[in-house]
C-alpha positions in Angstrom: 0.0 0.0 0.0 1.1 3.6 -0.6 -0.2 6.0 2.5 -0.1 9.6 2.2 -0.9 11.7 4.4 -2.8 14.1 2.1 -2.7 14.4 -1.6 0.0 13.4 -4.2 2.1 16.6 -4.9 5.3 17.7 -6.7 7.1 17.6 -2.8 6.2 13.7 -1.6 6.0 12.3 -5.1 8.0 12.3 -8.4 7.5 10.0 -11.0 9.6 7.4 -13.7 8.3 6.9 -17.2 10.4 3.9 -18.9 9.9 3.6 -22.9 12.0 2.9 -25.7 10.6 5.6 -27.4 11.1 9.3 -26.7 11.6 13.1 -28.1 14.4 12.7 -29.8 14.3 12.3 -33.8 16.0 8.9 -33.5 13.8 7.9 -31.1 10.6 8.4 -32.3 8.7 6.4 -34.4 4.9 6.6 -34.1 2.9 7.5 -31.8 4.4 6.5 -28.2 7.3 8.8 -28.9 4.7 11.3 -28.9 2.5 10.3 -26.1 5.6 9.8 -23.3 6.8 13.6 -24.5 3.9 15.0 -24.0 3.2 12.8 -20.8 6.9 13.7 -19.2 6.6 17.3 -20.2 3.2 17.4 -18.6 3.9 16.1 -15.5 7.3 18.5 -15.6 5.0 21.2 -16.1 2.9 20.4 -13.0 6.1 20.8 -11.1 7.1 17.0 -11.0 10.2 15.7 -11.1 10.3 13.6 -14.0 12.7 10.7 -15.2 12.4 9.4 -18.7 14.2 6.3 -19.4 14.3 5.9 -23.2 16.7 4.6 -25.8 18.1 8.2 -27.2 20.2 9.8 -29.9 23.5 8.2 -29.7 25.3 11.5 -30.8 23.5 13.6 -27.7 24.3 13.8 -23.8 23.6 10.7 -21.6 21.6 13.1 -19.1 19.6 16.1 -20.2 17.4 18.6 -17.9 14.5 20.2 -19.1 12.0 22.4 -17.6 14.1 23.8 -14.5 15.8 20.1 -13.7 12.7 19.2 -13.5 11.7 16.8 -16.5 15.2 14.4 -16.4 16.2 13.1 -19.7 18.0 9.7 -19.6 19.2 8.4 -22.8 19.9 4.5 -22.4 22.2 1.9 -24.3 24.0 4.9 -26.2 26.8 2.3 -26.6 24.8 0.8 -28.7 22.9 2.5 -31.0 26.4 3.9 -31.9 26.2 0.6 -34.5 23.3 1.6 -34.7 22.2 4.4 -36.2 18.7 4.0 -38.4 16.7 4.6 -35.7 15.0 3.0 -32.0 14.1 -0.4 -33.1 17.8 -0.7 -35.3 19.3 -3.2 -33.2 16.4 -3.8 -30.6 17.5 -7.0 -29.4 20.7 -5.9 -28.6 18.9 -2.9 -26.8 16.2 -4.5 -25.0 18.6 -6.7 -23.3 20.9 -3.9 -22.5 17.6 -2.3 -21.2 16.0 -5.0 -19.4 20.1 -5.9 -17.5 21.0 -2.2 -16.4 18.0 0.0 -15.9 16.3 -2.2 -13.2 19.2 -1.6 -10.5 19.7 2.0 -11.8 16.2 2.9 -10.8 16.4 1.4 -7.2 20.3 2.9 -6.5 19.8 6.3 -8.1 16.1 7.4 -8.1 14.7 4.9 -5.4 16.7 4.8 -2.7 16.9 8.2 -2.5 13.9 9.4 -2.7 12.3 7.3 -0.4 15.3 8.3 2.3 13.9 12.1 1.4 10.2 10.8 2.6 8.8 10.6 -1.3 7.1 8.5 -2.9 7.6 6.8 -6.6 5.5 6.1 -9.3 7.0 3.9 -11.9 5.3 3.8 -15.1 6.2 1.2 -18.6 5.0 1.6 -21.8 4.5 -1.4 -24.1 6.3 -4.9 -24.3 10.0 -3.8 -24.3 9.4 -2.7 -21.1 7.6 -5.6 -19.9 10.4 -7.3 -18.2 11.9 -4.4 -16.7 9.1 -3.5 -15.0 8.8 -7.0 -13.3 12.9 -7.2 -12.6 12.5 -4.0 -11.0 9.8 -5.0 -8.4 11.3 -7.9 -7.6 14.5 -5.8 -6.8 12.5 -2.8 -4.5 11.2 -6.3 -2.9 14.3 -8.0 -2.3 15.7 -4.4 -0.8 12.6 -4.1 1.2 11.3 -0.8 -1.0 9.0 -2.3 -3.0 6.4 -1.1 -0.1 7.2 2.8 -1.3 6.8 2.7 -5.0 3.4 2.2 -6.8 4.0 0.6 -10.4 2.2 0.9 -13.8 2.6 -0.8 -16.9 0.4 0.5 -20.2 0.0 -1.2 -23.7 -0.3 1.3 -26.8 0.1 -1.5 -29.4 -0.6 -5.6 -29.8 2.8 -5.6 -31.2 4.7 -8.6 -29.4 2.3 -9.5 -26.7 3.0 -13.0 -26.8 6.3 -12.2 -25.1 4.9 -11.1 -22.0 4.4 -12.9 -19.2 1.0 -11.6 -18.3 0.9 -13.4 -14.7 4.2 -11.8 -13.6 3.6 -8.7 -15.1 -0.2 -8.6 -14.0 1.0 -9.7 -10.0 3.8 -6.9 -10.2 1.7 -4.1 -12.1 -1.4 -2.2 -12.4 -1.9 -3.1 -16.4 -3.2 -0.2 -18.0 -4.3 0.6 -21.7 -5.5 3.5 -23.9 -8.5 2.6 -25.1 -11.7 0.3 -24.5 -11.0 -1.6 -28.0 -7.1 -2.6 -26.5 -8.7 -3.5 -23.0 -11.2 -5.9 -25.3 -8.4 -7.7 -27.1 -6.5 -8.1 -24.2 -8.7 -10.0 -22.2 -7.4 -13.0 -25.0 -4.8 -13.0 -22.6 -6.2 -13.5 -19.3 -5.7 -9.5 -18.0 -8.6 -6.6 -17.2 -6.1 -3.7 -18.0 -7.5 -0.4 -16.6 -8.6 2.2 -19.4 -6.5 5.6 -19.0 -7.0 7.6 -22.4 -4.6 9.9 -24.3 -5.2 12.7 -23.8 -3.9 16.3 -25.4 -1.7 19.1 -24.5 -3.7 22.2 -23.4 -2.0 24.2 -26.2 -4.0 22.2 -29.0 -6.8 23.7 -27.7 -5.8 26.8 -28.2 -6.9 29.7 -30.9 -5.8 28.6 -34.4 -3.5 31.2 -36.1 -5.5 31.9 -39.1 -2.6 33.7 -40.9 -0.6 30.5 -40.7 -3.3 28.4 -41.8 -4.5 31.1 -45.0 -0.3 30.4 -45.5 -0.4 26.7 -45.6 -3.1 26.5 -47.6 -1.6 29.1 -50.5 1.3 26.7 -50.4 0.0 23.4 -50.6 -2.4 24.2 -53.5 -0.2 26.3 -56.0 -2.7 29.0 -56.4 -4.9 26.7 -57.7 -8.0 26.4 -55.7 -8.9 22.8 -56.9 -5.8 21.3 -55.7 -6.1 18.5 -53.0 -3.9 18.5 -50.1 -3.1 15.2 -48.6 -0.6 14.8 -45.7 1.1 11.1 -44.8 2.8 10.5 -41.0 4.6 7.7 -39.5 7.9 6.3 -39.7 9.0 4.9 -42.8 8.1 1.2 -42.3 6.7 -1.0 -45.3 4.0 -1.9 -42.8 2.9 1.7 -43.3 2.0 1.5 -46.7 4.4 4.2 -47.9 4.2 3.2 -51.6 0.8 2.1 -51.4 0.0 6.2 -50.8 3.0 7.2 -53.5 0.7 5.0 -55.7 -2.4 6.1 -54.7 -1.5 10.1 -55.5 0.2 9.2 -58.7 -3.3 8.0 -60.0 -4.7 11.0 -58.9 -2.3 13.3 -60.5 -3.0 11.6 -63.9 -6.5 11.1 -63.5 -6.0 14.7 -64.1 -6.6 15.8 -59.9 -4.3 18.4 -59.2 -2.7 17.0 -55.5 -0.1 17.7 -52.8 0.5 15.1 -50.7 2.7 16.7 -47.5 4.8 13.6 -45.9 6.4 13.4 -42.3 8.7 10.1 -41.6 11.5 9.2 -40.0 15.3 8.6 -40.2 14.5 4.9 -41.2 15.9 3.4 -44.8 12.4 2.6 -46.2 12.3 6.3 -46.5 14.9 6.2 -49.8 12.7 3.5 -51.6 9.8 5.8 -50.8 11.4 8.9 -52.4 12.5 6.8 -55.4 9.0 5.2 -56.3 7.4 9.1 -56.0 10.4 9.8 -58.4 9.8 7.2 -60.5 5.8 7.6 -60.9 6.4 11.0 -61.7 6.1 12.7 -58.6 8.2 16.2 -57.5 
């Protein structure tokens, strides 16, 4: 049990968010890059102190602090995505077991330990499978030190990528299992787990006024000064399973079905991207 004496605040609680995924351009790839940002960042905001465990840009510092030293950067296995260098998931073997060996003990010796000596308490929160078996090694450390007691643990599924790799019944004894929507919840009860349903939600900025100067802008660019002109936009990583070409193909037909298009694109760092560029190149595309 965690007791408080009154409310969970920025001075008796700080939190640890564990992903592989995260704000750098290497280490984002769809949408859980984006959600732990915005989640780490929010809780920074709220005057948290906020650690973010995530395997970063190999070419930036180990440690970063954002938002006062509040919002704690902490790029892991840097040693090896140095051989590594198309992205998060290049090399993810070699990085989950990197992740799954050292960050365990490094959250009970460095944020732990002493926060619970200062009175706090921590909340410790995974994101999808490759942080599965941390999540479980790290409880049964706390226990073994006898801190287990202080530290309230959260594990959350974006994706049904990998699932059969989990052990649910460790995880599930270990964690409050959490997902983002009621359709995940649904398809995980194929495996014997009643995860709780936190949505996404949004950063109070996108809610506020639009710029309609910008917009009047981006809408003289994408259609050419001709007003007939469709404007199409594409984002994800570069990943075959994205249907990359499938879209190049799809506004190639349109252009010579005689539909005037412009079809904005957002990817990543990964290699898929150069076959993409090609086959636009090739169908006639600029």
């Amino acid at each position: 049990m965690i007791e408080h004496d009154g409310a969970i605040t920025p001075q008796n609680t700080l939190f640890v968010i564990l992903s592989f995924e995260g704000p750098d351009v290497y280490s984002t790839a769809g949408g859980l890059g984006t959600r732990v940002s915005e989640l780490s960042e929010a809780l920074a905001t709220q005057g948290y102190t906020t650690h973010l465990i995530f395997i970063g840009d190999p070419t930036k510092p180990g440690v970063e602090m954002r938002f006062d030293g509040r919002l704690i950067l902490e790029r892991w296995s840097q040693w090896i995505s140095r051989y590594h260098p198309n992205g998060v998931y290049d090399g993810e073997e070699r990085k989950l077991y990197d992740y799954n060996d050292s960050v365990p003990f490094h959250i009970y010796n460095e944020i732990v330990r002493p926060a619970v000596a200062t009175g706090k308490t921590v909340v410790i929160m995974g994101e999808d499978w490759q942080t599965a078996e941390a999540m479980c090694r790290t409880s049964d450390l706390l226990h073994w030190f006898g801190l287990r007691q202080k530290v309230l643990m959260m594990w959350n599924l974006n994706s049904l990528m990998s699932l059969h790799r989990i052990n649910w019944g460790r995880l599930s004894f270990v964690t409050t299992i959490c997902t983002v929507s009621k359709y995940m919840k649904h398809r995980m009860w194929a495996y014997g787990v009643n995860p709780l349903v936190i949505p996404n939600g949004i950063p109070r900025r996108h809610l506020d006024p639009i710029d309609t100067n910008s917009t009047t802008k981006l809408r003289e660019v994408a259609r050419l000064g001709d007003p007939r002109r469709m404007f199409l936009f594409k984002i994800g990583r570069f990943d075959p399973d994205k249907r990359w070409i499938m879209a190049i193909e799809a506004v190639a037909r349109l252009k010579y079905s005689g539909h005037p298009v412009t079809l904005f694109v957002r990817g990543g760092i990964e290699p898929h991207g150069a076959d993409v560029l090609r086959h636009a190149y090739n169908m006639g595309l600029h």
